[in-house]
C-alpha positions in Angstrom: 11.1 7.1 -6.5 7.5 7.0 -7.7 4.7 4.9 -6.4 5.6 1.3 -5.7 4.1 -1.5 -7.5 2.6 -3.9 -5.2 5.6 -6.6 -4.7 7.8 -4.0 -3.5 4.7 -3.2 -0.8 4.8 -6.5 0.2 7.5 -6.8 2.6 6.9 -3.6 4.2 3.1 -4.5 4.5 3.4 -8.0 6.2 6.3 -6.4 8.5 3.6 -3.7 9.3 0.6 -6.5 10.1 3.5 -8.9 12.4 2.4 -6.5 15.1 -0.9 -9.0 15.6 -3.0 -5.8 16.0 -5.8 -5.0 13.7 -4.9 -2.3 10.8 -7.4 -0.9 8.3 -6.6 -0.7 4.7 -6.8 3.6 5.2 -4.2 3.1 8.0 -2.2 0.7 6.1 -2.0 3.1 2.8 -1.2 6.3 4.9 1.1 4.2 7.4 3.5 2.8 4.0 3.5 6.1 2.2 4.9 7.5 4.9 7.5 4.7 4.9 7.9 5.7 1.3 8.0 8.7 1.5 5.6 9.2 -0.8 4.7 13.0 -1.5 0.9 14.3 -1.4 1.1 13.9 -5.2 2.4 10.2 -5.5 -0.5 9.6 -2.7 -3.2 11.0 -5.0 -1.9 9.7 -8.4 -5.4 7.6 -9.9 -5.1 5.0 -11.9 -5.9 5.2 -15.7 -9.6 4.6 -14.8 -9.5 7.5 -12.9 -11.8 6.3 -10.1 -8.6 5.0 -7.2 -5.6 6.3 -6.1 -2.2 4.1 -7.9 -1.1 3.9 -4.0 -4.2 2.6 -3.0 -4.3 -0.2 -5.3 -1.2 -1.3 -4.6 -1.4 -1.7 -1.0 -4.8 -3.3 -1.6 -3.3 -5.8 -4.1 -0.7 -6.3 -1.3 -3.3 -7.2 1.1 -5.4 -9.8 -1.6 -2.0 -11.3 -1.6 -0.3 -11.5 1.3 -3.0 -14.2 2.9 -1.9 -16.3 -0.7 2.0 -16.3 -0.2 2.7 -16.5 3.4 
């Protein structure tokens, strides 16, 4: 499957914060990789820039977002 891009985080990201309690963005990242079953090497995959993890950015574009949209 590969790492998701962040629109395809959303969903699973806003279903994951519905539960009113408070989530870091750590807890968040290692909570929907799970979900997507994403192995150790999708979860460590950097960005070109080679300074963050792909996964990571995604969720944390999903959170910049999420407050936007909904």
């Amino acid at each position: 499957m590969g790492v998701p891009d962040f629109q395809t985080v959303m969903l699973p990201l806003l279903k994951l914060t519905g539960d009113s309690k408070e989530h870091t963005v750590a807890e968040m990242v290692d909570t929907l990789g799970q979900e997507f079953k994403l192995t150790a090497e999708e979860r460590a995959e950097l960005l070109p820039s080679g300074k963050q993890a792909r996964f990571h950015n995604r969720v944390g574009w999903g959170v910049t977002y999420l407050p936007r949209c909904c």
